[in-house]
C-alpha positions, 0 to 999 in steps of 0.5 A: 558522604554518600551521594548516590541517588536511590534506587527504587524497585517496584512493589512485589505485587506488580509482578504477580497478578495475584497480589495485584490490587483488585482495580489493578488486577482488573484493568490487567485482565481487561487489557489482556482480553482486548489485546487478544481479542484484536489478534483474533481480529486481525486473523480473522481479517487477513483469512478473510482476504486471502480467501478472497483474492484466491476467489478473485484470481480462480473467478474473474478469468474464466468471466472476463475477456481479454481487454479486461484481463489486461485491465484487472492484471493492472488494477491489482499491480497498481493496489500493490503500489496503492498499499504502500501509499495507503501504510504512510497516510493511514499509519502516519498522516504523511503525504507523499506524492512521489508513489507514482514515480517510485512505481515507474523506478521499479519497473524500469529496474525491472525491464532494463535486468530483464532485456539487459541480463536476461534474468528471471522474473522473481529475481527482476521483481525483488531487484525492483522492490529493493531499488525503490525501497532505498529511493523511497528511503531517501525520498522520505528524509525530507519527513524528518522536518517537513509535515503536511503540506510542505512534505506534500510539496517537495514530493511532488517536485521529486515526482515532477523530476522523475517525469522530466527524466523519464521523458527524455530517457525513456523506459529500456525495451531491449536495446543496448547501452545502459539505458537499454533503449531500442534505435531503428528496430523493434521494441521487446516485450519484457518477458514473464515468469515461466509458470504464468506466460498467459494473462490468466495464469498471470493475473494469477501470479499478480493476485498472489503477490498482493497477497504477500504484500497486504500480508507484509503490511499487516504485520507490520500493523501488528507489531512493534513497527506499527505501535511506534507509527500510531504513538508517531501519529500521535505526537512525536514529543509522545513517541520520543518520550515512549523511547520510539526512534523517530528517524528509524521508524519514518524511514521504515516506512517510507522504505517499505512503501516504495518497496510496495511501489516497487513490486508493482511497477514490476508487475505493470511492466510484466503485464503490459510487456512495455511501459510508457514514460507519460503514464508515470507524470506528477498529475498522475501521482496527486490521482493515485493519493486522491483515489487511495484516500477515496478507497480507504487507508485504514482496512485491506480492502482500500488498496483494492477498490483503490486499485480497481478506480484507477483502471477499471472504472475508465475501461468500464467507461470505453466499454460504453463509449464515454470519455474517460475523463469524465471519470476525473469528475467522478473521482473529484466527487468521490474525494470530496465526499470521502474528505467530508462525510466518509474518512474511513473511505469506501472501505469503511463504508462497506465494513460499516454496512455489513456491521450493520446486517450483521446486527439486524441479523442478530439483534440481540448482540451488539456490534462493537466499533472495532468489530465494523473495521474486520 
């Protein structure tokens, strides 16, 4: 007796779009114009950015004066860091509060090979990405049972530790042994790339590497990764039953957020020449995912704003003689107004209200709600 099961093949029909059924032919060619009209979107979006920042980096040095060169070199290497933080909760909805410390890892990774073995910033720079990737990697494993409030947590106890560690070992500033520190002389600055020595050409150098970084993350969107982090966010029964590989796809992504964190705490010791072990501290972890949400998770432009809040807005404050912690306030206020009334944050916000010139400057078209997110 036979007992084979049967096998079945599809229709013939299903694979030609001639055959297919009208309502079936339709629905295909639907979908194939959605699908490349959001290629087209994203394109249109990652041009857009490019050519911005390329505004940015030739603009604002010929504008500012040397304290807020300092300022902006910082506010876009920590939107390096802010990317990779916003990929996790706006890809994922994960909570990670331990972003601040794998930005102080890479940088220490960055400045103990630069005065240790006085090799070349790009090769600092990728040692320190590559290093953070594998700490967020492990970082990220807790992900695979906990969610929410309890990720959030332990996160924030790894952040804590890496303050307890880094206060009591200090960052390297040209010294010896293995954690490079200096005794009895003076500390040395980390040394720059060749072709950015100034802080011009240096907020250059840093613009063009958010670039790269954005531009890494939005393929990632765009492919195969992030179809598999929108179907995880979704549901996870969903995305096994799609034949999505959970463990691999989370740790992914924590990986490359802390290869984004990484990067940027190589950046903030190239641009600061030093790094201070109180700046990296767990509180400052809950400040960067509250300014993340406030700036936008969903759209390039988040991490920028995000960015900017973070060391802009307080050196705007000293400029006028305030206290910077009254810009605590002012982001407590913007969180819970992001929270409430504006999820898709100021990014979204501004997206929005260009959409809605767009349409007042022509009214006879109509904007669609993917077109308010280029």
């Amino acid at each position: 007796m036979n007992t084979r099961a049967p096998s079945f093949s599809p229709p013939s029909y299903m694979n030609d779009p001639a055959l297919l059924p009208p309502a079936s032919a339709q629905a295909r060619l639907q979908l194939q114009q959605d699908l490349s009209a959001a290629a087209q979107r994203a394109r249109r979006s990652w041009l857009l950015m490019l050519a911005g920042l390329a505004l940015l980096a030739l603009a604002l040095p010929g504008l500012a004066n040397a304290f807020w060169m300092k300022s902006l070199i910082s506010s876009l290497a920590l939107s390096v860091a802010v990317a990779g933080l916003a990929l996790l909760y706006g890809q994922l909805g994960l909570l990670s509060l331990c972003q601040q410390a794998l930005l102080g890892a890479g940088g220490w990774v960055a400045l103990r090979l630069s005065h240790g073995f006085g090799l070349p910033f790009e090769l600092c720079l990728l040692a320190a990405g590559l290093s953070s990737c594998v700490i967020g990697m492990l970082a990220g494993l807790p992900a695979l049972r906990l969610k929410g409030l309890y990720l959030a947590l332990v996160t924030l106890m790894m952040a804590g530790a890496f303050q307890v560690l880094v206060s009591a070992t200090g960052f390297p500033d040209g010294g010896g042994g293995w954690l490079g520190r200096v005794v009895g002389s003076e500390r040395l600055m980390m040394a720059r790339p060749a072709l950015a020595l100034s802080d011009e050409a240096y907020f250059r150098y840093v613009a063009a590497c958010l670039a790269g970084v954005l531009s890494l993350i939005e393929l990632h969107r765009h492919s195969r990764a992030g179809r598999s982090w929108a179907l995880i966010r979704r549901g996870e029964a969903a995305a096994t039953a799609a034949g999505v590989n959970i463990l691999l796809y989370q740790t992914w992504a924590f990986g490359l957020a802390g290869f984004c964190a990484g990067v940027g705490g190589a950046l903030l010791a190239g641009g600061v020449g030093q790094l201070d072990g109180r700046a990296f501290g767990a509180g400052e972890s809950v400040m960067m995912l509250a300014l993340t949400v406030v700036g936008g998770v969903y759209h390039w432009l988040g991490p920028i704003i995000s960015g900017l809040l973070m060391r802009a807005v307080p050196s705007l404050l000293s400029d006028f003689n305030v206290n910077g912690f009254l810009a605590d306030i002012f982001f407590g206020a913007a969180l819970l107004h992001a929270l409430i009334t504006a999820p898709q944050g100021i990014a979204g916000q501004l997206l929005a209200a260009l959409a809605a010139l767009r349409q007042r400057l022509r009214p006879g078209r109509k904007t669609t709600e993917a077109e308010q997110h280029d």
